[in-house]
N, C-alpha and C positions, 0 to 999 in steps of 0.2 A: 473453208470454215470447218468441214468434217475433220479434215486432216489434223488442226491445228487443234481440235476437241480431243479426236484420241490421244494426240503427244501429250495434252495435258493429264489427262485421265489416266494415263500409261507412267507419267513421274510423280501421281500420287505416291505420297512414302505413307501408305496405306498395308500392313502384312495380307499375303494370301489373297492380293485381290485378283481378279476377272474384269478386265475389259470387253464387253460385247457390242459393236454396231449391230442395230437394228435399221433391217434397209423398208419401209414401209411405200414401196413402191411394189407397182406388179410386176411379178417374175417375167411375162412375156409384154416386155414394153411394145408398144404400138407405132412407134418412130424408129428411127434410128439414132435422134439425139438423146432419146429416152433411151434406147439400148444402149449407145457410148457413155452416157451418164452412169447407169447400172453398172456397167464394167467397172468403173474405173471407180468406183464406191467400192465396189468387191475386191480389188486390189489395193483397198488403201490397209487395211490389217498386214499383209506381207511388206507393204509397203514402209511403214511403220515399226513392224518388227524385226525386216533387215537394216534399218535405220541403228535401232536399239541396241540390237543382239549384239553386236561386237563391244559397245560399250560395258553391257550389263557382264560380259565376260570379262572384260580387263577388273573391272570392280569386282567381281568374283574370285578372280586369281589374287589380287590383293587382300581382299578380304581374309582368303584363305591363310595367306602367308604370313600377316599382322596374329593371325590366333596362333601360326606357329610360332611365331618372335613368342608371344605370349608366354606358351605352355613352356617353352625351353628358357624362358626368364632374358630374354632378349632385348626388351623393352626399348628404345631411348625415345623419348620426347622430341626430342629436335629434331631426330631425324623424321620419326613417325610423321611431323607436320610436314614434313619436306616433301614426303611420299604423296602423301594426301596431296599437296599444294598441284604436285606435278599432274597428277591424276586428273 
């Protein structure tokens, strides 16, 4: 349920934003199903983010590359969708 709240909160097309879990358990759990549980809350951010990251980069090289079609007057429609589509 955590997991699938940060993805969500993480594909906000929101500018500028900050994702933060807040873990509202005590730092030194009393169990150890409470300490495996902390863990693996605590690893759900890298979790998540190496998830993302490689996508958020291919969208970023693209990104980059569509403003240089741009600026050099490069433009075509048809293909631009095709790009997009493949992406």
């Amino acid at each position: 349920m955590v997991r699938r709240t940060i993805l969500s909160a993480a594909l906000l097309e929101y500018p500028d934003r900050r994702v933060v879990l807040l873990i509202d358990d005590p730092p030194l759990p009393d169990s150890g199903t409470a300490a495996n549980d902390l863990a693996a809350m605590r690893e759900l951010s890298d979790e998540v983010s190496s998830m993302l990251d490689p996508i958020a980069e291919k969208f970023g090289v693209s990104s980059r590359e569509y403003r240089m079609r741009g600026i050099n007057g490069f433009l075509d429609v048809g293909a631009e969708h095709a790009r997009l589509s493949r992406l």
